[in-house]
C-alpha positions in Angstrom: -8.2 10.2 28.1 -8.7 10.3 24.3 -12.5 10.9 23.3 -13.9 6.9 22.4 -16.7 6.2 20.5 -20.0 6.5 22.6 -21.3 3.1 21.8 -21.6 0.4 24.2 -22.2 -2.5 22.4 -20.6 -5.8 22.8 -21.6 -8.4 20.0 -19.9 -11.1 17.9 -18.1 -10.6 14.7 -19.1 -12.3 11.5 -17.1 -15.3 11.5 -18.2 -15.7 15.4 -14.6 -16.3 16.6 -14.1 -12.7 18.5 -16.7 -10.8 21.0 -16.1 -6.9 19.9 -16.6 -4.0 21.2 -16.7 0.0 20.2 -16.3 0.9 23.9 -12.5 2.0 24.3 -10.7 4.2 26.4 -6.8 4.6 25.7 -5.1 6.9 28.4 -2.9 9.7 27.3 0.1 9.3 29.0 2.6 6.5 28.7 4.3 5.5 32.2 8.0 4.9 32.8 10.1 2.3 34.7 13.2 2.2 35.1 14.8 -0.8 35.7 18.2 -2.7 35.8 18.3 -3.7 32.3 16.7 0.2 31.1 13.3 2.2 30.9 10.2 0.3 29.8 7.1 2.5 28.3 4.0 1.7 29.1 0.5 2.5 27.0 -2.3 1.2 29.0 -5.7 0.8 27.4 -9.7 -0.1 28.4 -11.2 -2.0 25.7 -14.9 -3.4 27.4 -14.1 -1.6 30.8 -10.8 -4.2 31.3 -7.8 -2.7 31.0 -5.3 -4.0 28.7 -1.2 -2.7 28.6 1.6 -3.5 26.4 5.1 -2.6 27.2 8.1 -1.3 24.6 11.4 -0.8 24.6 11.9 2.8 23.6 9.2 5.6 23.7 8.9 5.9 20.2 7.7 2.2 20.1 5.0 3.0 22.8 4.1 6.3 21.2 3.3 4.7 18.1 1.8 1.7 19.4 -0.7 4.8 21.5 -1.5 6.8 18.1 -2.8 3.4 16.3 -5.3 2.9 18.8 -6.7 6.3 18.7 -6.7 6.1 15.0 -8.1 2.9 14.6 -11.2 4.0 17.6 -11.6 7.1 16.1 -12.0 5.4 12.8 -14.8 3.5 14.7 -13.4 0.1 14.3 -14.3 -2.6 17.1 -12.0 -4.1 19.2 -11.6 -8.0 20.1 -12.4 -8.2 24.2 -10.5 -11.1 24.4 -6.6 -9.7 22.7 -8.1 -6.1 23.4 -6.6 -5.4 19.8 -8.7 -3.8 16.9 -10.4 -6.6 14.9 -7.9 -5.7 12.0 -5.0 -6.5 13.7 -6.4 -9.1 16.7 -7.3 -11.4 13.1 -3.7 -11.4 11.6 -1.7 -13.9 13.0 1.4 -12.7 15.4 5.0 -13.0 13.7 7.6 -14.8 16.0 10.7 -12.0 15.9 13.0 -13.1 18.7 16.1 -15.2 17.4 19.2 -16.7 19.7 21.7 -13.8 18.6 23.7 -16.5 17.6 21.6 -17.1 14.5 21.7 -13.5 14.0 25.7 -13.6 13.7 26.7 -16.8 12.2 27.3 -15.4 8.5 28.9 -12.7 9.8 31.8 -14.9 11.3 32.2 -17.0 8.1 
């Protein structure tokens, strides 16, 4: 595991919408599966002592996804317990980016 920040504080934000906390543990390695439909990457996470995981497509995806939560814990910013996010990116709100592939084609077959 990645040295965390040794605080163990759990408090509430400013704005009182998000519990935080500076107590995060984010695991080194990134687990595969391989499935019928191709390999999923795994980066697991303890944000509060509960553990948190995200899945990605491709390892890059995970890999990156990994580094931004060392940064932003070594950077000593606190996480949201709820999301398990760091508060700068648990506050943004989350962009839809699935479409039906038909949308995605339709002006190419004009």
């Amino acid at each position: 595991m990645h040295p965390t920040n040794s605080t163990n504080q759990v408090r509430k934000s400013r704005n009182h919408k998000h519990e935080v906390t500076y107590k995060i543990q984010v695991w080194e390695w990134i687990s595969v599966r391989h499935g019928s439909q191709g390999d999923t990457f795994r980066v697991v996470w303890l944000v509060a002592g509960h553990r948190r995981g995200r899945n990605f497509r491709s390892y890059s995806l995970a890999k990156a996804f990994q580094d931004m939560l060392v940064v932003a814990s070594g950077e000593g910013q606190p996480f949201d317990t709820r999301t398990g996010m760091p508060l700068s990116i648990a506050a943004r709100p989350r962009r839809k980016t699935r479409r039906r592939r038909h949308e995605n084609v339709e002006g190419l077959l004009d």
